[in-house]
C-alpha positions in Angstrom: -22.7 37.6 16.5 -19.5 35.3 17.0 -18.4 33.5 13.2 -20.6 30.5 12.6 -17.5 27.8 10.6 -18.7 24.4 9.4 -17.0 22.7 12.2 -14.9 23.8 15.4 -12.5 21.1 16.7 -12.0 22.4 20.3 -9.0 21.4 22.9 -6.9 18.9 20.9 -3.1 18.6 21.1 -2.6 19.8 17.5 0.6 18.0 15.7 0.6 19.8 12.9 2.3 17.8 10.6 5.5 20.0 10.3 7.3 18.1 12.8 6.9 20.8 15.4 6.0 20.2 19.3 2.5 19.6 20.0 0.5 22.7 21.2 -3.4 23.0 22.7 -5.4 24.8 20.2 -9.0 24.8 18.5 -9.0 24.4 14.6 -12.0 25.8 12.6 -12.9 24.6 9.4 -15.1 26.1 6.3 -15.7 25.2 2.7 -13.3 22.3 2.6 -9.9 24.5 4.9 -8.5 25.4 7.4 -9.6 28.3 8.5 -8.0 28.8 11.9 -6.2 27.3 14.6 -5.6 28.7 18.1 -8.3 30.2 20.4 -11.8 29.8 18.0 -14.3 32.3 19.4 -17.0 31.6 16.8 -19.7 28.2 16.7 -19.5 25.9 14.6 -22.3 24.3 12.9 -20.5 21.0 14.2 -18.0 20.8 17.3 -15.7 18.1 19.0 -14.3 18.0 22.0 -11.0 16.7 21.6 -9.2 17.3 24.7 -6.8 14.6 25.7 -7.0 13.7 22.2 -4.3 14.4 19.4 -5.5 16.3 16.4 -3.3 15.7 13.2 -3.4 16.1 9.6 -4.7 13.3 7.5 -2.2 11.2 6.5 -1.2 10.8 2.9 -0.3 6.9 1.7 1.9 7.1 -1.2 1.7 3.2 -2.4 -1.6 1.6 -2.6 -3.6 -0.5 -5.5 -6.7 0.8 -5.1 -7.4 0.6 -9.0 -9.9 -1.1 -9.3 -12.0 -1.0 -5.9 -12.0 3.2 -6.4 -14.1 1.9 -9.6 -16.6 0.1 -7.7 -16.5 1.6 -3.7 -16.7 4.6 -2.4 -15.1 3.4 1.0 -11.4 2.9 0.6 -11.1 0.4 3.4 -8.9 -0.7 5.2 -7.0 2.5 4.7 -10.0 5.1 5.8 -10.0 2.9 8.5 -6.6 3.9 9.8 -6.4 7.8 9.0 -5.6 7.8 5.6 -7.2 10.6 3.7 -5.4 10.5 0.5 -4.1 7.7 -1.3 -2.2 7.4 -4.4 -2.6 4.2 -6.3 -0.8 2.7 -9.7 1.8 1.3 -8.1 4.4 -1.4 -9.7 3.2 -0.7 -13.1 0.0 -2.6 -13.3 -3.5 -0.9 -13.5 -6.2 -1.0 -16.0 -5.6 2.5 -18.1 -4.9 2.5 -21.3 -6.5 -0.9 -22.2 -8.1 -2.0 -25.5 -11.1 -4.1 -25.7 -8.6 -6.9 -26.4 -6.5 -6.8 -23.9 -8.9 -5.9 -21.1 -8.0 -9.9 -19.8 -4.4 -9.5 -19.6 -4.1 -6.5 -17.3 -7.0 -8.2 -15.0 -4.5 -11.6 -15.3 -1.4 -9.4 -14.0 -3.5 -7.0 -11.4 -4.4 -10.8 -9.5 -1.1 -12.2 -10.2 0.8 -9.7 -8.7 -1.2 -8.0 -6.4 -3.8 -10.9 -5.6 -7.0 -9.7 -6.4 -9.5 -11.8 -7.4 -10.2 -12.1 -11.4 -13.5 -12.5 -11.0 -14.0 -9.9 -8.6 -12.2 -7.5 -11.0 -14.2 -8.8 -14.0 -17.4 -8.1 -12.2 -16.8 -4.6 -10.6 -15.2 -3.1 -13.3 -16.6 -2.2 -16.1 -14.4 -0.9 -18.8 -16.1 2.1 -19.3 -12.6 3.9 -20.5 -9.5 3.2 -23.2 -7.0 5.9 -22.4 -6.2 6.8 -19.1 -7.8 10.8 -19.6 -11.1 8.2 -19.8 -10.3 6.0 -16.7 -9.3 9.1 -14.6 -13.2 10.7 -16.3 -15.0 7.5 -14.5 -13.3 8.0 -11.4 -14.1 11.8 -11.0 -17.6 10.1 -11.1 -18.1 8.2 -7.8 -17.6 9.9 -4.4 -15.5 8.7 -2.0 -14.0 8.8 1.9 -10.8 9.5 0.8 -8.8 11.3 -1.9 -7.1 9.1 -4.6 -4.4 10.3 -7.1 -3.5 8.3 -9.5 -0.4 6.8 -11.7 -0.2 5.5 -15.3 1.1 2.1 -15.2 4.1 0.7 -17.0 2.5 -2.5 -18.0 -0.7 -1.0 -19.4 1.4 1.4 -21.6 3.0 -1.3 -23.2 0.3 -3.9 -23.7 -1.8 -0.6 -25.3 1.1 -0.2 -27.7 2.8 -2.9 -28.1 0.2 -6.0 -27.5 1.9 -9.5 -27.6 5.4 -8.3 -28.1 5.2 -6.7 -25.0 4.0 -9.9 -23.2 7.4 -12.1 -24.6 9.0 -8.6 -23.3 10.4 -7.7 -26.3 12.6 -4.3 -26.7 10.2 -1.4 -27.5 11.1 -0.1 -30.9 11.8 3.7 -31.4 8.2 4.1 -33.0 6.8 2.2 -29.5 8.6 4.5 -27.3 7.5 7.3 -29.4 3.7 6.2 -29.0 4.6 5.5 -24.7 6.2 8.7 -24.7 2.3 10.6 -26.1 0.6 8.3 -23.9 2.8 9.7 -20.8 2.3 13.2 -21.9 -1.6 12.8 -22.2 -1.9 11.1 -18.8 0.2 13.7 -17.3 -2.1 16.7 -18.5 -5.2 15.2 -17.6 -3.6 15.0 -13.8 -1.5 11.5 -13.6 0.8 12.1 -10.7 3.2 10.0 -12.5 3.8 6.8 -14.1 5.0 3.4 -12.4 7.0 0.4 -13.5 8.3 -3.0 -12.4 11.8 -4.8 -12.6 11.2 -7.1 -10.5 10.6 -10.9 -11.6 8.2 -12.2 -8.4 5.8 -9.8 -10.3 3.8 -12.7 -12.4 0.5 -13.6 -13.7 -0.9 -16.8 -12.5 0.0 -18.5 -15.0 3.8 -17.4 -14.7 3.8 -14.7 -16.9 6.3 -11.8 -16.0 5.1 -8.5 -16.2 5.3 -7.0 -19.3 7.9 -3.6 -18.2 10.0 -6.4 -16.3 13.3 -6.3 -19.3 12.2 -2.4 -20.5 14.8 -0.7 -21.6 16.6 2.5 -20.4 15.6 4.7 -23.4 12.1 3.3 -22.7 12.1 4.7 -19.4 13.5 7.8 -19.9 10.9 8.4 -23.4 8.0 8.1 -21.2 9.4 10.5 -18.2 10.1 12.6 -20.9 6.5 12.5 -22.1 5.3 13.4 -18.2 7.4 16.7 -18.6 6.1 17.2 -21.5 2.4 17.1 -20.4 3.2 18.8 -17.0 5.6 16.9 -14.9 4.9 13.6 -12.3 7.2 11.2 -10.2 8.3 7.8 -11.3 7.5 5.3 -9.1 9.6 2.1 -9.5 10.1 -1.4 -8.0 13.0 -3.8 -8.6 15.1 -6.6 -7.7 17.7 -4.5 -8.2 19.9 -7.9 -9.2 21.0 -7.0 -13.0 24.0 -7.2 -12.1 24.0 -5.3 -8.9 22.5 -2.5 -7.2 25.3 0.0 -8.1 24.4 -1.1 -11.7 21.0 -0.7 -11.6 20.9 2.6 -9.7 22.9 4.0 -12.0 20.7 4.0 -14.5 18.2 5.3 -12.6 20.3 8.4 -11.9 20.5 8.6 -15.8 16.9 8.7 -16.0 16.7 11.4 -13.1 19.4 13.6 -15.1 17.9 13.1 -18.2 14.3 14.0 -17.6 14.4 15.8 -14.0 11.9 13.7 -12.9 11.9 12.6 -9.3 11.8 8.7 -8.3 10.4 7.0 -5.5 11.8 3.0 -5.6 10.8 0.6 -3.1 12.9 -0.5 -0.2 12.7 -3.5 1.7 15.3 -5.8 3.9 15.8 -8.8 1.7 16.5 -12.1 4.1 18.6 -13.4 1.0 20.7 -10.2 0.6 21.2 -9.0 3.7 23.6 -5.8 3.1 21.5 -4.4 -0.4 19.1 -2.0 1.3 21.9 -0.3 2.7 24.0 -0.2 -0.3 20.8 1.4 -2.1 20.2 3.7 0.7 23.9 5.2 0.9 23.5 5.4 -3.0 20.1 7.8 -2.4 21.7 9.4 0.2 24.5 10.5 -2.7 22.3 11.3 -5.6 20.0 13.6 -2.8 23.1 15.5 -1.9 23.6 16.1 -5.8 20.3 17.1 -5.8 18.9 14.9 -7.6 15.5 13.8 -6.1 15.5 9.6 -5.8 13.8 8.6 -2.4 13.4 5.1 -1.0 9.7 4.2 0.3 10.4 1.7 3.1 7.9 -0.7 5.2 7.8 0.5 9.3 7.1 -3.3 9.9 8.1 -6.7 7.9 6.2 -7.2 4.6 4.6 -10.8 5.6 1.8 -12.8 4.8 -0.8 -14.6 6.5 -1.2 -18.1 5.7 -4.8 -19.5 6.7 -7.2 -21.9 5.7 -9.4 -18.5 5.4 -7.0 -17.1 2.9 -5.6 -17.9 -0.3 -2.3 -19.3 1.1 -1.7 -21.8 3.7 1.5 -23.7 4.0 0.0 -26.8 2.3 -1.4 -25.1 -0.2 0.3 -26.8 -3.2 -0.2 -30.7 -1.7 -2.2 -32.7 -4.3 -4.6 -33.5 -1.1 -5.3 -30.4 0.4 -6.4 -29.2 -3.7 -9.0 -31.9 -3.3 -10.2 -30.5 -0.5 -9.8 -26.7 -0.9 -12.8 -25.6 -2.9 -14.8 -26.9 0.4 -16.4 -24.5 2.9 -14.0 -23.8 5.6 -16.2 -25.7 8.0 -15.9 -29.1 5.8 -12.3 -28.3 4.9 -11.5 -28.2 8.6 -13.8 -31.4 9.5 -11.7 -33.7 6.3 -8.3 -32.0 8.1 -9.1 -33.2 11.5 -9.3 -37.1 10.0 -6.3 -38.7 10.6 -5.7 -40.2 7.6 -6.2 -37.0 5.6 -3.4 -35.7 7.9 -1.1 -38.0 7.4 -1.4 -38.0 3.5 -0.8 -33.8 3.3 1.8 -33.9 5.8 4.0 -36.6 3.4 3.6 -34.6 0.4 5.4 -31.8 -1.3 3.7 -28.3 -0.5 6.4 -27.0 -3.4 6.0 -29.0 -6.3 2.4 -28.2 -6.8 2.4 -25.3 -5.6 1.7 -21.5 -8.2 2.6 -19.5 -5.3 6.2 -17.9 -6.3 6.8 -17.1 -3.1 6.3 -20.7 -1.4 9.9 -21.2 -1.8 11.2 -18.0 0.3 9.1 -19.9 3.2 10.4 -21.6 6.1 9.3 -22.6 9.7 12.4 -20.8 11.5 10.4 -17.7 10.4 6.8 -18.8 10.7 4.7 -17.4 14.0 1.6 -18.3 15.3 -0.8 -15.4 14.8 -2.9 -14.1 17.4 -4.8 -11.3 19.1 -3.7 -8.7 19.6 -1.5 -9.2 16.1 2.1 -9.7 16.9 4.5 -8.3 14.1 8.0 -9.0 16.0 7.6 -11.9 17.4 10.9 -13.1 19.2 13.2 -16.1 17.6 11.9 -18.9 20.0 8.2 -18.0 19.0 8.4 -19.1 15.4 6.9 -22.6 14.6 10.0 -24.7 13.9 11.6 -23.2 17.6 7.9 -24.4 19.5 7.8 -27.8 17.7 11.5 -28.5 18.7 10.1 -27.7 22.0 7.2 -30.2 21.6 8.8 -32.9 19.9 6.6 -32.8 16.9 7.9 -31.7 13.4 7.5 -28.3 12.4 4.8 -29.2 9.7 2.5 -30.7 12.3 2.7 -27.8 14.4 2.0 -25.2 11.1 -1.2 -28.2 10.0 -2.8 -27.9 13.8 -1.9 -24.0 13.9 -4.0 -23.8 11.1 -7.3 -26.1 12.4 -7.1 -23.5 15.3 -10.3 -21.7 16.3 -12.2 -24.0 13.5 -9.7 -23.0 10.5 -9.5 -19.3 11.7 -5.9 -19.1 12.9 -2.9 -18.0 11.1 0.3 -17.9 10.6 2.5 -15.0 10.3 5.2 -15.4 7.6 7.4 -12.1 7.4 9.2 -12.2 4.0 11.3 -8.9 4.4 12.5 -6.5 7.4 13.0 -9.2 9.7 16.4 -10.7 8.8 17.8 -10.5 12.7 14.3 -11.6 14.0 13.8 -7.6 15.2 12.5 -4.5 13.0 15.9 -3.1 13.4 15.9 -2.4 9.3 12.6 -0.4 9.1 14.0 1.5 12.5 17.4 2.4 10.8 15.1 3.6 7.0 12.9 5.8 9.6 15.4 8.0 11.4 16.8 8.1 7.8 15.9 11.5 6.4 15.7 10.7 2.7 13.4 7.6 3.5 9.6 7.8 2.8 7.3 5.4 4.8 5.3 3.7 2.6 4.4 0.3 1.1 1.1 -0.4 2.9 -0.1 -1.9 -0.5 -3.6 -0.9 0.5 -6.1 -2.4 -1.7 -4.0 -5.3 -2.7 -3.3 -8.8 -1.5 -6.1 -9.6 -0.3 -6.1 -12.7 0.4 -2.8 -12.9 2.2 -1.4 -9.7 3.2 -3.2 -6.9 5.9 -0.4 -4.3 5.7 -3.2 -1.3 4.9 -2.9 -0.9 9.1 0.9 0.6 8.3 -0.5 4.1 9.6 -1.6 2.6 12.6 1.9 0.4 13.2 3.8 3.6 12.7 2.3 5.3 15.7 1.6 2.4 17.9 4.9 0.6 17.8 7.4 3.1 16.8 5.9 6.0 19.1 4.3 3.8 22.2 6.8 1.3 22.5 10.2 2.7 20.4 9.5 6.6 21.7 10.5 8.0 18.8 8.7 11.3 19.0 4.9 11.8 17.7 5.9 15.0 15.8 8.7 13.0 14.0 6.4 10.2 12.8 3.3 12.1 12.0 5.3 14.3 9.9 6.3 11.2 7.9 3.4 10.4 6.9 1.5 13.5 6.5 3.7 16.6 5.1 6.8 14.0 3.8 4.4 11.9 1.7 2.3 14.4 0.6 5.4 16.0 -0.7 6.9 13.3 -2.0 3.6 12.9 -4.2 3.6 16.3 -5.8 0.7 17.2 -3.3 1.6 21.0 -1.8 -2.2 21.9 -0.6 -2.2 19.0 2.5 -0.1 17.0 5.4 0.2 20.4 7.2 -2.1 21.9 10.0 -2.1 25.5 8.7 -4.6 27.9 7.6 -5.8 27.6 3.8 -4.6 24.3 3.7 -6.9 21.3 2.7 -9.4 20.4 6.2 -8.1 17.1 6.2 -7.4 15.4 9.8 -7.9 13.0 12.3 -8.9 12.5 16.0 -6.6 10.5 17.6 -7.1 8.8 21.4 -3.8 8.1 21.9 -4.5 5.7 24.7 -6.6 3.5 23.1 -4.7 3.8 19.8 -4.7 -0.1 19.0 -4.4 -2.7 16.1 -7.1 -5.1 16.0 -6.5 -8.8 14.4 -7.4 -9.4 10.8 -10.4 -10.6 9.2 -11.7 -12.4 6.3 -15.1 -10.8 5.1 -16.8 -11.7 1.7 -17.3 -8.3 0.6 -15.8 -8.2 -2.8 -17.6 -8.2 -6.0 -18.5 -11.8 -7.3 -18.6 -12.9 -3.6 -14.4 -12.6 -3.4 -13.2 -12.4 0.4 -10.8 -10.3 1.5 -8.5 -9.6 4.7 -9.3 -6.6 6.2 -8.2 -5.0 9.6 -9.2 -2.4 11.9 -8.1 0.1 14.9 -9.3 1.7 17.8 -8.4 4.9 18.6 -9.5 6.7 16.1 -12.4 9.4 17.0 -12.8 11.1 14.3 -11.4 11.4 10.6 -12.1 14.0 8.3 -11.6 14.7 5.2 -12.8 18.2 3.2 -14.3 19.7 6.2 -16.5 16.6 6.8 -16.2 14.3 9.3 -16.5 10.5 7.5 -15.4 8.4 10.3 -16.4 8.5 13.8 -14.8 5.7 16.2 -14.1 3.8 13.5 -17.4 3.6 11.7 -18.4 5.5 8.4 -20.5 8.4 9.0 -21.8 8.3 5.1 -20.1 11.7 4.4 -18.7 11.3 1.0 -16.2 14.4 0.6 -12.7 12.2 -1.0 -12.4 13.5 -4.9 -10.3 11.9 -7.8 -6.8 14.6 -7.7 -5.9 15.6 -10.2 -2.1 16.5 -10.5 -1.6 20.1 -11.6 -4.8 21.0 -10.7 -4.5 21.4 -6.9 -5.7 24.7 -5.1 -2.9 26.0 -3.5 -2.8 27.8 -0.2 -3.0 31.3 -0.5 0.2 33.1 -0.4 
């Protein structure tokens, strides 16, 4: 009798994740691999017929802040909506490991600060059920999931843990501090951290205005906890900056220091400034050098502007800080709308100063030239004469009346598309250069975070849809970027590559329907918080150990994703 395998994927165009040309083969999967590809004579217990479809690895997001909803969820969405399999969370040095009793308020203050997630939906779902990070990554192993996570030991929790208020006036660690950063490092790292992340850059505030507590840390800082990551098994750093102080020569210098110092490799975040036009070129020529001298500094780069969605749905709209719009915003959107629509209410928000009142940092970075209606389906390059101030011109109105009625659109559900970086000449020209750039790693999606402004967990989707369908840069090239490339850059050696022994982690891709669908706002948090989330179509089938957890988009209730632990990966046989 022919081999019985768990399931048989039959007929697909495999990319395999290598960057090779597409081939027609069957893939058959047991106990969590791969156990062949090419012509499957054997059943299996579960079969899909993917021809016409392409069959790829599951892709591998390196920067998401899934912290505290892999506590409380065991659907990582949006990302598990758009292919991702693994994610690796602790991003820009905030998380919630190590935290003392005390100070369990202050990295829940930071976490919605920077990343905008709700206090009290943090304060509700989590429940502090660890003190070192070996505890936190414990409670994780707990809950099954749709998708892998790996994890990173943030900057800002080290230094709260040790150093408490001093580290919130951002104080220089002392030798004694670093010494205590430097165990905490080491004791992450054996009980599987992939690394540890940190932050330098200053729009990276509580609420209130507090900075982050790693913003001013020190160089011997840095290197004493990288050096505690060798010492309890190795990791990346993963670091985020304005790189500003006093230049990015400076800056990067120092983080070649670091890299000679403690052989650890960095990933730093990318993006196309509209201020400083020329930087991310400077710092890519600069990683281009330190990769030829072998030491390992990548940039991670957005495939599309990072911009926000400003909606009376959201947490942001454009009038936002106007003493009369706060009188009206803690009204249900339907009321909200109805006060909006009076005249007089109009004509009081549109004289008043969306600035002044305003605790959004990055209100002043806002303008109408690069403002854009919103629609369906979602527009992410929207020409020059699109943007609001160029279609008010056009209508004789001021731009601000055309941003106000924008947002009464559809009853309060329209928005307006703000792009903040990567769109500098109005085109995606930036992210375009960064992805034919060999020593760039797509990334950035910031899944899990921003919820109530940004939807950039669809990055995946983007990559394949606009760079492949309308760019034709070739699907081998971009599925290898975000499959083998990331999964690599992470430390992760068993996925991101169709091969036998390797981890049975893939998707089911109709390429012709392969689509972004427009935002939402659902109320799905804990505590009742809303959040943006976005889907795709396209997607037949992901899988992730063997099991199939999505099917056309919806989840199956397969519960295969597992907490990685770094150092602790099965490795394919040699």
């Amino acid at each position: 009798m022919a081999a019985r395998h768990d399931l048989v994927i039959r007929n697909g165009t495999v990319i395999d994740g290598t960057g090779a040309a597409p081939r027609e083969a069957d893939i058959a999967l047991e106990d969590g691999r791969i156990a062949a590809i090419g012509r499957i004579e054997g059943s299996g217990a579960e079969e899909i017929d993917a021809r016409g479809d392409l069959v790829t690895p599951g892709f591998v997001d390196i920067h998401t802040h899934y912290d505290g909803q892999a506590v409380w969820d065991s659907h990582l969405q949006p990302s598990a909506w758009h292919g991702v399999t693994t994610v690796v969370m602790g991003n820009c040095g905030v998380g919630f490991a190590p935290v003392k009793p005390g100070d369990r308020n202050r990295l829940i203050e930071l976490m919605e600060g920077v990343e905008d997630i709700p206090a009290p939906a943090l304060h509700e779902g989590l429940d502090f059920r660890w003190e070192s990070f070996a505890e936190y990554l414990d409670v994780l192993e707990q809950r099954p999931r749709d998708t892998d996570i790996c994890t990173l030991l943030p900057h800002a929790a080290i230094r709260v843990n040790v150093m408490g208020d001093r580290a919130m006036r951002l104080e220089d660690a002392t030798p004694a501090d670093i010494a205590a950063m430097r165990t905490i490092a080491r004791d992450a790292a054996a009980a599987g951290a992939f690394g540890f992340s940190t932050s330098r850059t200053i729009s990276h505030k509580t609420l209130a205005g507090d900075p982050t507590p790693s913003l001013r840390a020190q160089e011997d800082e840095l290197i004493g906890i990288a050096r505690g990551l060798g010492e309890g098994g190795g990791g990346l750093v993963e670091l985020v900056s304005d790189w500003n102080t006093p230049d990015p020569a400076t800056e990067f210098a120092m983080v070649r220091r670091l890299v000679e110092a403690t052989r650890r490799p960095v990933l730093f975040s990318l993006t196309a400034r509209h201020d400083r036009t020329e930087a991310w070129r400077e710092l890519l020529a600069l990683s281009d050098a330190a990769a030829a001298e072998g030491l390992p500094i990548r940039p991670v780069f957005p495939p599309r502007p990072i911009g926000i969605l400003l909606g009376l749905q959201g947490s942001q709209n454009p009038f936002s800080g106007t003493p009369s719009y706060k009188a009206i915003a803690h009204l249900p959107l339907a009321q909200r709308v109805q006060a909006m629509r009076d005249p007089a209410m109009r004509a009081r928000i549109l004289s008043e100063d969306p600035v002044a009142g305003s605790s959004f940092p990055l209100i002043t970075r806002l303008s109408y030239e690069r403002m854009f209606p919103f629609g369906d389906p979602p527009d992410y390059a929207p020409p020059r004469e699109a943007s609001i101030a160029a279609r008010a011109q056009r209508a004789g109105i001021t731009a601000a009346e055309l941003a106000y009625d924008t947002l009464l659109a559809e009853d309060g559900h329209g928005f307006i598309f703000a792009p903040l970086t990567n769109f500098a000449d109005y085109t995606l020209s930036a992210s375009g250069e960064c992805l034919r750039h060999p020593n760039a790693v797509v990334g950035l999606s910031d899944g899990g975070a921003h919820v109530g402004f940004i939807s950039d967990g669809s990055f995946p989707t983007f990559l394949l849809t606009h760079w492949g369908k309308r760019e034709g840069i070739p699907l081998p090239e971009l599925i290898r970027r975000q499959t083998s490339d990331t999964a690599r850059a992470a430390g992760l050696r068993d996925r991101g590559v169709l091969a036998r022994g390797m981890k049975a982690d893939l998707n089911v891709i109709d390429p012709d329907r392969l689509a972004l669908q427009a935002p939402r706002m659902v109320a799905d948090l804990p505590a009742g918080g809303r959040r943006l989330l976005q889907r795709a179509r396209g997607y037949r089938a992901t899988v992730v150990a063997g099991a199939v957890t999505y099917r056309d988009g919806e989840a199956t209730g397969a519960l295969p994703g597992r907490l990685v632990r770094r150092g602790k990966v099965r490795l394919v046989p040699a």
